[in-house]
C-alpha positions as CSV (number, residue, x, y, z in Angstrom):
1,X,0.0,0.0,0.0
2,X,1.3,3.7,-0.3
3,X,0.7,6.1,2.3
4,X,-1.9,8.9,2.0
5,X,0.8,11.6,1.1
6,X,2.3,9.3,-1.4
7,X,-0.8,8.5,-3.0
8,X,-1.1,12.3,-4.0
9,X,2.6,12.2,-4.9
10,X,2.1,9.7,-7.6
11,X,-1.9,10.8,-8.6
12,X,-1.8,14.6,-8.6
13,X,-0.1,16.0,-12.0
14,X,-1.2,19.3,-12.5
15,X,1.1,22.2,-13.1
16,X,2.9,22.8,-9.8
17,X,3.2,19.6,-8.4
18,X,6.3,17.0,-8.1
19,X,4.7,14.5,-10.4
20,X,3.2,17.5,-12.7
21,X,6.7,19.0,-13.0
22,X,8.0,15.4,-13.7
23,X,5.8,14.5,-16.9
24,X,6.5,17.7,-18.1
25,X,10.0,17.3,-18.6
26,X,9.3,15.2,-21.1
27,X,8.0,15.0,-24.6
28,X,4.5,13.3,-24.6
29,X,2.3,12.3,-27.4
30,X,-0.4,14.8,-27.2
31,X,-2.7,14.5,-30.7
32,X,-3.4,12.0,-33.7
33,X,-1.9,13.5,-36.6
34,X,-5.7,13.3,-38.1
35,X,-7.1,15.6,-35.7
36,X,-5.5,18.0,-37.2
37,X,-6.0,16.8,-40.7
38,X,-4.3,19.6,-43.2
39,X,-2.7,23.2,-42.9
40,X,-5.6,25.9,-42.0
41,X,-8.0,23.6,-40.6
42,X,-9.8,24.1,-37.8
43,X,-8.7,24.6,-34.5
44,X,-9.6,21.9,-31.8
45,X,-8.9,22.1,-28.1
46,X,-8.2,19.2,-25.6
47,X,-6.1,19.1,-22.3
48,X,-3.4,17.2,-21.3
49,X,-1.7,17.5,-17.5
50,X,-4.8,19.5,-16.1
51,X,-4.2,22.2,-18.5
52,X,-7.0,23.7,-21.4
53,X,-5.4,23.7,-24.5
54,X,-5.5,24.6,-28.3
55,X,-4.1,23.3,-30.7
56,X,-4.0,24.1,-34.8
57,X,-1.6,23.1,-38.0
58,X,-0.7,26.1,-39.5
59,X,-0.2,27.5,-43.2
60,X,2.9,24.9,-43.9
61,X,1.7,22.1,-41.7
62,X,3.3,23.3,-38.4
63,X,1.7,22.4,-35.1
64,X,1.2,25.1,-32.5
65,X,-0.2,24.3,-28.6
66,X,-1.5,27.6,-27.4
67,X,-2.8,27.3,-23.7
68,X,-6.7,28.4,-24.4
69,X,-6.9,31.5,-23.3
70,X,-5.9,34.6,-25.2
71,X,-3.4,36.8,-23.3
72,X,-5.0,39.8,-24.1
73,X,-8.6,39.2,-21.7
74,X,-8.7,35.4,-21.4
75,X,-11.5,35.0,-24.3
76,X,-10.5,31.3,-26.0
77,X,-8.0,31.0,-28.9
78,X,-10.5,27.7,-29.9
79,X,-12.5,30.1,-31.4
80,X,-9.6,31.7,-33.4
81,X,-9.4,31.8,-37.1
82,X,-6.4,29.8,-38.5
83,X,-4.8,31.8,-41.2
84,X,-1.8,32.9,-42.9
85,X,0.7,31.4,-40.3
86,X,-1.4,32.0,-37.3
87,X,-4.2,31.8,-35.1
88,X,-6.0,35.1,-34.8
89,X,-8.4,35.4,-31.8
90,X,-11.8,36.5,-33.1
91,X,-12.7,38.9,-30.2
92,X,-9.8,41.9,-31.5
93,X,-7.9,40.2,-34.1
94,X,-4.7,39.4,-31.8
95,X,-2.8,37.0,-34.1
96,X,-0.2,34.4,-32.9
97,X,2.3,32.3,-34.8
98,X,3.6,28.7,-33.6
99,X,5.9,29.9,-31.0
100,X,3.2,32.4,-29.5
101,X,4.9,35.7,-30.9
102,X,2.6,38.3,-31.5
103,X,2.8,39.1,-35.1
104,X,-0.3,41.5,-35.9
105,X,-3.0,43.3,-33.5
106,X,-5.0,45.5,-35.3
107,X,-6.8,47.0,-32.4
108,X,-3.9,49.1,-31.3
109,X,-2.3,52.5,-33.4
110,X,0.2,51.6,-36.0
111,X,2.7,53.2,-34.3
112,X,2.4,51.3,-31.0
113,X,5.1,48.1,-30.1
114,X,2.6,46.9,-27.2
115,X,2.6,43.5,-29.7
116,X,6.3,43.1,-29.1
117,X,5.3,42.7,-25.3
118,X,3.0,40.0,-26.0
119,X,3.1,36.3,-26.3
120,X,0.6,33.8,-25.6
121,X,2.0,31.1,-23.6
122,X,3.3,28.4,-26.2
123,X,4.1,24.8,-26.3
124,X,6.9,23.1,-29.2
125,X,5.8,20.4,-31.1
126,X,7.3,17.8,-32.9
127,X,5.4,15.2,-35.4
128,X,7.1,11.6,-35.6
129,X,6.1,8.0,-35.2
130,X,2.8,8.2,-36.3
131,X,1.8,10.7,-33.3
132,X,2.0,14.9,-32.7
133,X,4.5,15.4,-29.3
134,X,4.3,18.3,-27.3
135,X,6.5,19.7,-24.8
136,X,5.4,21.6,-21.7
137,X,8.5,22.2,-19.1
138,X,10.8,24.7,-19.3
139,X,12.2,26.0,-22.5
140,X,16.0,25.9,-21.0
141,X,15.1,22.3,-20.5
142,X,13.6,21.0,-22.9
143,X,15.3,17.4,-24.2
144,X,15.9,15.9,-27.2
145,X,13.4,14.1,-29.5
146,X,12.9,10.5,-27.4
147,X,14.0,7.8,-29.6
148,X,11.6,5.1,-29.0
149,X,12.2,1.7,-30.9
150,X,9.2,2.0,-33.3
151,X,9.9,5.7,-33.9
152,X,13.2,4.5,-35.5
153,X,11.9,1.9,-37.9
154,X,11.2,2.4,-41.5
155,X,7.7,3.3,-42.2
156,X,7.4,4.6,-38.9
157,X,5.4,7.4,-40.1
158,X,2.9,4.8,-40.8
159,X,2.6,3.1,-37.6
160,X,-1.2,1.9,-36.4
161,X,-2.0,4.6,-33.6
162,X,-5.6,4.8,-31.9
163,X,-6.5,7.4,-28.7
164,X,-9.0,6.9,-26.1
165,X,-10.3,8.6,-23.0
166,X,-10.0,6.4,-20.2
167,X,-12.0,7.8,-16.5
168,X,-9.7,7.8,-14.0
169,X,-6.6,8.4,-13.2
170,X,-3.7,7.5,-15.3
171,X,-2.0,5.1,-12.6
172,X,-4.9,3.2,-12.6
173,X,-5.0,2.4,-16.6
174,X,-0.9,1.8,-16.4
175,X,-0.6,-0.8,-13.1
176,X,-3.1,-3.0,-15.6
177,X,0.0,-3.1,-18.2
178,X,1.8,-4.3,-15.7
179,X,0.3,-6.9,-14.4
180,X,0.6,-10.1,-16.1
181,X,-1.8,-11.8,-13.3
182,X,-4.9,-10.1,-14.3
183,X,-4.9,-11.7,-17.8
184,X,-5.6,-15.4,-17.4
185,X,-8.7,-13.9,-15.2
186,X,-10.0,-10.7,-16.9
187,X,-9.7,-11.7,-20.0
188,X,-10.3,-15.1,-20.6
189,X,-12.4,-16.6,-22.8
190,X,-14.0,-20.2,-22.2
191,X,-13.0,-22.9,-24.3
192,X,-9.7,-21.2,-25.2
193,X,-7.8,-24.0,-22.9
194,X,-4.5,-22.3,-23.3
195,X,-2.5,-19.0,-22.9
196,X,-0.4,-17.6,-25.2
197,X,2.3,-19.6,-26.6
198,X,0.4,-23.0,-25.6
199,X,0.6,-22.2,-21.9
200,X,-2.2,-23.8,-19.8
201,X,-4.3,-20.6,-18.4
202,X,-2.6,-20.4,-15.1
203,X,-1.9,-17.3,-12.6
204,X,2.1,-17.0,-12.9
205,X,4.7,-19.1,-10.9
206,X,6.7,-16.0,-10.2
207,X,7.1,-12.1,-11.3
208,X,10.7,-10.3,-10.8
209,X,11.9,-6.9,-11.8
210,X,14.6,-5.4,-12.9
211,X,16.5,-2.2,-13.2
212,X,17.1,-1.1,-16.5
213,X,18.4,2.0,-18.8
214,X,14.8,3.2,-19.6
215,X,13.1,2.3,-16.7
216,X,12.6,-1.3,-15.9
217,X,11.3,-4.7,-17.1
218,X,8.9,-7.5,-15.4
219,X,8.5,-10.6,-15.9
220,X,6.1,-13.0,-15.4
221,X,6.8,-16.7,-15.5
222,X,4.9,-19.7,-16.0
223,X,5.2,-23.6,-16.1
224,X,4.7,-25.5,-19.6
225,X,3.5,-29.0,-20.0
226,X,7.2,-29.7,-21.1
227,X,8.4,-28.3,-17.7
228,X,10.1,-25.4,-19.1
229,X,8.9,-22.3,-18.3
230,X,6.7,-19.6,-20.2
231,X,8.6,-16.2,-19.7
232,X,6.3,-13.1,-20.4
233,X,8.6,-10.1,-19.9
234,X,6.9,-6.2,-20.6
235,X,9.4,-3.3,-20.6
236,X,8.4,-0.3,-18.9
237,X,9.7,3.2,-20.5
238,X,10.0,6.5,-18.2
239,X,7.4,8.0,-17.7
240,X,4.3,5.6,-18.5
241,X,5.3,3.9,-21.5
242,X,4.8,0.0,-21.7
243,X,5.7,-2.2,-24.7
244,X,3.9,-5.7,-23.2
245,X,5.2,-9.3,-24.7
246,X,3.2,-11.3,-27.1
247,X,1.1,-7.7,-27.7
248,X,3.7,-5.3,-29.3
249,X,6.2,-5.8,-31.9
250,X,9.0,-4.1,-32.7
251,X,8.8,-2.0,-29.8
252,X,5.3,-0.6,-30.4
253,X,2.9,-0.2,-27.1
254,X,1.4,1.8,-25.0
255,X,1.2,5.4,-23.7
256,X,-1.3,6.3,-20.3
257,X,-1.0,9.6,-19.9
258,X,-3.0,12.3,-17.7
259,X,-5.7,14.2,-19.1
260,X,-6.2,15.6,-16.1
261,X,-5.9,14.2,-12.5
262,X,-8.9,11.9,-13.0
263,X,-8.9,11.4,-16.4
264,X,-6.4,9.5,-18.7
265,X,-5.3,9.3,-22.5
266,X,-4.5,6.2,-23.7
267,X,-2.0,6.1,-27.0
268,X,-1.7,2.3,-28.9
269,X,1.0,2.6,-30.9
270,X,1.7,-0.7,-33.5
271,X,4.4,-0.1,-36.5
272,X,4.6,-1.6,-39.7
273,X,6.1,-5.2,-39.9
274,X,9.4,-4.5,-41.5
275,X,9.5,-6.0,-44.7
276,X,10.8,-9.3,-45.4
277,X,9.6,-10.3,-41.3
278,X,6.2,-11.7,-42.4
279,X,3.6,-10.9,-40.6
280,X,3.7,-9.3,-36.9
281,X,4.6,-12.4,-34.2
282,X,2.4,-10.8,-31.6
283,X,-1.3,-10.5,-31.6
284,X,-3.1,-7.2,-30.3
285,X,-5.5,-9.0,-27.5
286,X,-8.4,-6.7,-28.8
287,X,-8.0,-8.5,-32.5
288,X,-11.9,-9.9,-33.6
289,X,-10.3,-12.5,-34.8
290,X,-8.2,-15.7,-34.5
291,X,-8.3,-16.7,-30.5
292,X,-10.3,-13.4,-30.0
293,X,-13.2,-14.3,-32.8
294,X,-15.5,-14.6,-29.4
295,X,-16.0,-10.5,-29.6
296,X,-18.2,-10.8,-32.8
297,X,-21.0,-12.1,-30.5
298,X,-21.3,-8.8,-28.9
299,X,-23.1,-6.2,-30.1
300,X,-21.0,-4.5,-33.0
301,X,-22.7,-1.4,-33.0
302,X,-21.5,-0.6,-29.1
303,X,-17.5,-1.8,-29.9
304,X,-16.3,1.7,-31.0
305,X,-16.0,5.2,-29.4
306,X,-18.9,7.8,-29.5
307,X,-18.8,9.4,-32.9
308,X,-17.0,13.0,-32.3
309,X,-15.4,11.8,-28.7
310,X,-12.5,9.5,-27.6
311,X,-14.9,8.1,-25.1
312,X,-15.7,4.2,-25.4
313,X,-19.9,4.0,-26.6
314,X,-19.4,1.1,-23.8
315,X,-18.5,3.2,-20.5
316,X,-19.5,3.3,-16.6
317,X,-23.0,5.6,-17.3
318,X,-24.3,1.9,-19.2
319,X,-22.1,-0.5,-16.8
320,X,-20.1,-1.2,-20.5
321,X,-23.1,-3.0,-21.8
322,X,-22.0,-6.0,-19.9
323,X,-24.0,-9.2,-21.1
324,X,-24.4,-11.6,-17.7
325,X,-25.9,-14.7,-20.3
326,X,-22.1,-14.1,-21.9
327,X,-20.3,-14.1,-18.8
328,X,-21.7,-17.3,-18.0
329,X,-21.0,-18.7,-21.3
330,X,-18.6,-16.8,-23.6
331,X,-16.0,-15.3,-21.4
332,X,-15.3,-14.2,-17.7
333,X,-16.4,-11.2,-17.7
334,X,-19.3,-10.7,-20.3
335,X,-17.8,-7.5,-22.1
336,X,-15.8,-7.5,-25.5
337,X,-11.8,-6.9,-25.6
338,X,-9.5,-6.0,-23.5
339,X,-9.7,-2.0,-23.4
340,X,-13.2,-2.4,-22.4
341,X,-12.5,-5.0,-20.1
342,X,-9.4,-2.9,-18.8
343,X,-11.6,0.3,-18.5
344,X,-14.1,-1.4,-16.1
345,X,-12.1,-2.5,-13.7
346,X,-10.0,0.6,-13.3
347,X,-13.0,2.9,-13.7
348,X,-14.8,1.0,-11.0
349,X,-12.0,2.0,-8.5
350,X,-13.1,5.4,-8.5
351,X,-11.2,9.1,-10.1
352,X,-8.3,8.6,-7.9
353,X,-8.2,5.2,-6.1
354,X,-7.3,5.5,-2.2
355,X,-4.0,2.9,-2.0
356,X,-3.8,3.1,2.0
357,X,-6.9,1.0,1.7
358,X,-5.4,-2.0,-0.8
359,X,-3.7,-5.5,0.0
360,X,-0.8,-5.9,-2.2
361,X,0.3,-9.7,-3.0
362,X,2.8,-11.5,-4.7
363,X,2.2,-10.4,-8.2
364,X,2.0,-6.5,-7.6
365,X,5.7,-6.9,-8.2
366,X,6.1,-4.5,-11.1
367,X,2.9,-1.8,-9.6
368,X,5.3,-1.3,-6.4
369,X,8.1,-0.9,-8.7
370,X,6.3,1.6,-11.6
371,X,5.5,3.8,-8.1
372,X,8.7,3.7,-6.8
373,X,10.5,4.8,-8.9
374,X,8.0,7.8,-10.4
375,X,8.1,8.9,-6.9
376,X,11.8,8.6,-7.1
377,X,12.1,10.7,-9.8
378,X,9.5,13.1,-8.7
379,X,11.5,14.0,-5.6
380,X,14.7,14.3,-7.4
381,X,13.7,16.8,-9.6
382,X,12.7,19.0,-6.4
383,X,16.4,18.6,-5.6
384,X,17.4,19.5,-8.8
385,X,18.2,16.1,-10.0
386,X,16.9,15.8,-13.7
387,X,16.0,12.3,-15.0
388,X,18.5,10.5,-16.9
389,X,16.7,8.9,-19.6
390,X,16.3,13.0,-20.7
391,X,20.2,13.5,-21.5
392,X,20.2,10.1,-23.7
393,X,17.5,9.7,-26.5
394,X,18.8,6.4,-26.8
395,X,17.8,4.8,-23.9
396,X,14.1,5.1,-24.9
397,X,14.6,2.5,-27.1
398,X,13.4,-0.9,-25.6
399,X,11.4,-3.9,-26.5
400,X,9.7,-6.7,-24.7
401,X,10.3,-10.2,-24.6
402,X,8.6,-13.8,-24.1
403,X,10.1,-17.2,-24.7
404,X,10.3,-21.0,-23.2
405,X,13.1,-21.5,-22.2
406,X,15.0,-24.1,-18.7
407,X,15.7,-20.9,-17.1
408,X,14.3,-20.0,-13.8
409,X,15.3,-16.6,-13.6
410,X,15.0,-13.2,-14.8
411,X,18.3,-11.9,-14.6
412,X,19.9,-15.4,-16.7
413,X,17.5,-14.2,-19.7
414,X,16.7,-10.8,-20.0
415,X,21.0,-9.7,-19.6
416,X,21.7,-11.8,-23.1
417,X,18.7,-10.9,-24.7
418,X,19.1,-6.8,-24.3
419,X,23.1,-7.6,-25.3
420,X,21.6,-9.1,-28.3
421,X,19.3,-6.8,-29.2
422,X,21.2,-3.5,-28.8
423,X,24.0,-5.0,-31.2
424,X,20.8,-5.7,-33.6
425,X,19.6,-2.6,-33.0
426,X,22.8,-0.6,-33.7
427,X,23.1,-2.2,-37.2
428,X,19.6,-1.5,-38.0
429,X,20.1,2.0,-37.5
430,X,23.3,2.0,-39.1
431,X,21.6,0.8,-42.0
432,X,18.7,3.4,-42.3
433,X,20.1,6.5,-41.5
């Protein structure tokens, strides 16, 4: 369990606090490149971090984050016209550029400089990997581009991304990624004998974690009917970044990020299969088809997000449509898929989940590690202590891992496995850049 003070340590992110200051020293995914669709188009707001936000793509395709309100007397920039290199706010024609500069107001004399004294406040942004970044710390610190492992690939561009609103806070969405336990429970489906890889559905043997360059790794290992063992190994990525075995491929995953302190954004991120690798190895658990074909007898008309939102049709106001006939029958929980599955469990906890009430067992491994160390980092920072990770781009990159394999422990596989990979990884890049 954490204590109370910890609890709103790790929950609270809004500008001002330890955790808030944390999260924005980094870059975050913020949009979907089609939200905002082509230069000029409309302006859309959204907030990230418990801040109210606009955000446009100017005259040459350039992403600007504005916070919403204009400087000038607080009426919002969402309203703004998008033209000609800026956003002008429609109450007296203020316009702003990308960086926030002031670069026309009409409603003063043409001999005043009073625009050269304004700025609305201005976030940079960066478009790669399939997603729009935004940075929101301080200018003097603000880090290089993160080089994820999918963000390095060819095509990456290209890469499958989706965005949903999850309700509550973001810790509760990210301690379900890693948590290896919950799967042969929450989402099993009757008559599918097995786990992945041929495993007998079973809780796991054992969960270790480890220490790594970009944050850490857990692993979950169970028995096969050989008596080897099934290891299911998820790396975790500074700040909230998980790229979970059997589920992502070439280092593609999941982003939970704050919307605000009790509501999250989840970002799926899945590259392109490089070519010549066939198709991807791993199988996203929401797939309506193959082992997950059972999610066609669920109503198909509920299985999306409400037209115009990034909110699930299937949320807490209609108990996610669960079907109690299906839970007998289809699967152990009677809803459809893993995000909707996810979403009710964590939802059900409340906003902002009180953890000086919880009973922590064997398998919370990896959840008392993920809040370790974000506390960690959080209280660093107040001491001036900047996160590592930051300084080294590099280290961002990181993939899972699962295999059967004689060997009992985490440390004898994952230490030859990264070795190997990073020497991979080196050449690919050689190769592409």
């Amino acid at each position: 369990m954490l204590s109370t003070a910890d609890n709103e340590l790790l929950t609270r992110t809004n500008a001002g606090t330890p955790m808030g200051e944390l999260f924005r020293r980094f870059w975050l995914p913020a949009l979907l490149p089609s939200e905002l669709p082509e230069p000029d188009c409309a302006p859309i707001r959204f907030r990230l971090l418990g801040e109210d936000l606009v955000a446009f793509r100017d005259s040459i395709g350039t992403v600007g984050f504005f916070v919403q309100a204009c400087p000038h007397r607080g009426a919002s920039l969402f309203f703004g016209r998008n033209e000609e290199a800026g956003l002008r706010c429609v109450y007296h024609g203020w316009k702003f550029d990308v960086s926030g500069t002031c670069v026309d107001m009409p409603s003063e004399p043409a001999e005043s400089n009073f625009k050269a004294k304004v700025r609305v406040r201005a976030y940079p942004s960066a478009e790669f990997g399939g997603l729009v970044w935004i940075y929101m710390g301080p200018a003097e610190k603000r880090p290089p581009l993160p080089q994820y492992q999918w963000t390095l690939q060819p095509g990456a561009e290209k890469s499958r991304v989706s965005k949903h609103l999850q309700e509550s806070n973001y810790t509760q969405g990210l301690e379900g990624n890693i948590d290896s336990a919950h799967v042969t429970f929450l989402h099993r489906v009757f008559g599918a004998e097995t786990f992945l890889r041929g495993i007998p559905y079973s809780a796991p043997e054992t969960t270790e974690s480890r220490e790594t360059e970009f944050g850490f790794v857990y692993g979950a290992r169970r028995r096969t009917p050989d008596d080897d063992f099934y290891w299911r190994v998820t790396a975790y990525v500074f700040p909230t970044f998980t790229s979970i075995a059997s589920t992502s491929t070439n280092g593609g995953g999941i982003f939970v990020l704050p919307c605000d302190d009790e509501h999250s954004w989840w970002f799926s991120v899945q590259p392109p299969t490089p070519e010549g690798q066939g198709e991807r190895t791993g199988r996203a658990l929401d797939a309506r088809s193959g082992p997950f074909a059972y999610i066609s007898q669920f109503d198909q008309s509920t299985l999306g997000l409400a037209p115009g939102t990034f909110r699930h049709i299937r949320n807490k106001d209609n108990d996610y449509g669960i079907d109690r006939d299906l839970q007998r029958t289809l699967n152990f929980t009677g809803l459809p898929g893993n995000r909707i599955q996810d979403a009710a469990v964590t939802e059900s906890m409340g906003p902002i989940y009180d953890r000086s009430k919880e009973h922590l067992g064997t398998t919370d491994v990896a959840v008392i590690h993920m809040r370790r160390e974000l506390i960690s980092l959080a209280r660093q920072l107040q001491q001036g202590i900047e996160p590592a990770i930051l300084s080294e781009p590099g280290r961002f990159r990181a993939v899972p891992m699962d295999l059967v394999t004689s060997e009992e422990s985490l440390e004898d596989i994952w230490d030859p496995y990264w070795a190997q990979f990073k020497a991979q990884a080196d050449i690919t890049t050689a190769a592409t850049t």
